[in-house]
C-alpha positions in Angstrom: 29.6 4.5 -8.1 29.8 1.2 -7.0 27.4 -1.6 -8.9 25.1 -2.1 -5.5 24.8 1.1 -5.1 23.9 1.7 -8.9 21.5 -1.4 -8.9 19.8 0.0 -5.6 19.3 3.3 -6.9 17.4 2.3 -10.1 15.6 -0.1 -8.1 14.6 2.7 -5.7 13.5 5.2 -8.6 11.6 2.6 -10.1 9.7 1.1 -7.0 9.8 3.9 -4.4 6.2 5.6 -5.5 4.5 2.5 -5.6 5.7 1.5 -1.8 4.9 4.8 -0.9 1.4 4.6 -2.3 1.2 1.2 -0.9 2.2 2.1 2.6 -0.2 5.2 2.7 -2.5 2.8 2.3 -1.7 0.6 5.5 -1.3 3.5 7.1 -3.2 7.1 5.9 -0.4 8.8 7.3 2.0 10.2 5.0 5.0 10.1 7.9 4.7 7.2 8.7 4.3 6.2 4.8 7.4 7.7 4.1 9.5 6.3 7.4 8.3 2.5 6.5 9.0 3.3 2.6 12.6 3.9 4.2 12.4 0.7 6.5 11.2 -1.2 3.4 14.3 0.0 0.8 16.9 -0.3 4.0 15.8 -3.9 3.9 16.2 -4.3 0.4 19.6 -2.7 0.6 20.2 -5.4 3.4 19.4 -8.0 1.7 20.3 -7.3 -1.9 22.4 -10.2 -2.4 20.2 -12.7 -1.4 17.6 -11.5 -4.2 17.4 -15.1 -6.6 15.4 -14.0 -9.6 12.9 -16.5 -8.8 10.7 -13.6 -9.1 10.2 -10.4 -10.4 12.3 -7.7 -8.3 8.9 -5.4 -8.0 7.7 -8.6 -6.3 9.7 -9.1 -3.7 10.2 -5.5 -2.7 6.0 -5.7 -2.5 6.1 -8.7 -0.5 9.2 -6.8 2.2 6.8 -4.0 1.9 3.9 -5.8 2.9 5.6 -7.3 5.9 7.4 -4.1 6.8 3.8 -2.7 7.1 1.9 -5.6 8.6 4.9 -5.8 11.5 4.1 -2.0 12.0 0.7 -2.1 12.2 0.6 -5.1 14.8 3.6 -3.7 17.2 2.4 -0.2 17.5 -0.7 0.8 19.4 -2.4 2.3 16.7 -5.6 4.6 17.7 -9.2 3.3 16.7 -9.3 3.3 12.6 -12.0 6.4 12.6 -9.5 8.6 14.9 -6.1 7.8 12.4 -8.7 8.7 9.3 -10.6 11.9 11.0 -6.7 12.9 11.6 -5.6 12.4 7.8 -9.2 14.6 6.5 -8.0 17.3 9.2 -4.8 18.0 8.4 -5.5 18.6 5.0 -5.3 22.0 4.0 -8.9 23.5 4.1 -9.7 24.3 0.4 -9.5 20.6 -1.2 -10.9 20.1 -4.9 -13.6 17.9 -5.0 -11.4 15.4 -6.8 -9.0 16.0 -3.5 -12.0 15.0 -1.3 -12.9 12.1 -3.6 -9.3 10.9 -2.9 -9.7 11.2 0.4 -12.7 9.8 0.8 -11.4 6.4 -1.4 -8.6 6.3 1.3 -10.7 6.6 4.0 -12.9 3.6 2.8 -9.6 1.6 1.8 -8.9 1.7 5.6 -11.9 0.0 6.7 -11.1 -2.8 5.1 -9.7 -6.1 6.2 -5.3 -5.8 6.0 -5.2 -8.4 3.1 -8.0 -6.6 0.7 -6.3 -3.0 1.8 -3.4 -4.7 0.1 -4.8 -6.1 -3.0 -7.0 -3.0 -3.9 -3.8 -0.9 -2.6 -1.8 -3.1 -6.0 -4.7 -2.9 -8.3 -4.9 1.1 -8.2 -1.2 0.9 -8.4 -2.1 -1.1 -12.0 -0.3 -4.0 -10.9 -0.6 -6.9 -13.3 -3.3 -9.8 -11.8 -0.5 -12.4 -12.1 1.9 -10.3 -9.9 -0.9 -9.6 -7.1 -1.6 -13.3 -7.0 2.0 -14.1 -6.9 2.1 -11.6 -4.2 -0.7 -12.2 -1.9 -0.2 -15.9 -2.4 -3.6 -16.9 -3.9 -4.4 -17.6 -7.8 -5.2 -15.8 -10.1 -8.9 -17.1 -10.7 -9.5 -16.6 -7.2 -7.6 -13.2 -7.2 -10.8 -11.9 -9.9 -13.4 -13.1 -7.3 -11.5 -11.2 -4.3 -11.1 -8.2 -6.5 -14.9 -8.3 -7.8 -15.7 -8.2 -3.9 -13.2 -5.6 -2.6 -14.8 -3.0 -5.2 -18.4 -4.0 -4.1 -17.4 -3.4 -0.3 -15.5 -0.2 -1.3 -18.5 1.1 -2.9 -20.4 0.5 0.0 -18.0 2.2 2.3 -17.2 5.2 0.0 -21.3 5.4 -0.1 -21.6 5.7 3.3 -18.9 8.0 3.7 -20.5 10.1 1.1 -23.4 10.9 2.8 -22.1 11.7 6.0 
């Protein structure tokens, strides 16, 4: 096996589920989850050898991530938020757990929110260090704490709403 392709691979197995989660999050659709996890890594592959170390590697295949996802929500014309989310909660299969519903219901709220928190909260449930999801969303890290602290009081909110429905 060739080095890329040996160096892509780990980096794949190591990032892949994280993307994934992170792009479910853009999107609440595992399809398209899984074809912009494959847009993501077929940029990484592209661009590989321009990779500098300035940063960690998890870090820049966020940041492509991020993009990939941000592009994809802008070009398409995506239905009204509440449509794409009754569409995730009905083609689940019928007997969820409650902890299955829980889920669902987070992911619901996490795709009310505003594209920037979506992909903060998206890297804290992924237990992403703070220092990397400043690094990442470009802001510090003392600032990151305040931006969390808020994205979990508006989450609450939501996911109470959504709870008494």
């Amino acid at each position: 096996m060739e080095k890329k392709d040996q160096l892509f691979k780990e980096i794949f197995d190591t990032n892949a589920k994280k993307i994934f989660h992170l792009c479910y999050g853009y999107t609440g659709d595992e399809d398209a989850a899984n074809d912009l996890l494959q847009e993501t890594f077929l940029k990484v592959w592209q661009n590989l050898d321009k990779f500098r170390n300035k940063s960690l590697i998890s870090t820049w295949i966020y940041r492509i991530a991020v993009n990939t996802c941000l592009t994809y929500l802008r070009s398409e014309k995506r239905q009204s938020k509440d449509e794409l989310t009754d569409n995730i909660i009905e083609n689940r299969p019928e007997e969820l757990s409650e902890k299955n519903e829980q889920i669902a219901l987070l992911y619901k709220s996490i795709s009310k929110l505003e594209e920037n928190d979506r992909l903060i909260i998206t890297m804290v449930l992924d237990e992403l260090p703070y220092h990397q999801i400043a690094e990442i969303s470009g802001i510090s890290e003392g600032n990151l704490r305040v931006k969390i602290h808020r994205i979990k009081v508006k989450l609450t909110e939501l996911y109470n709403q959504h709870a008494r429905i």
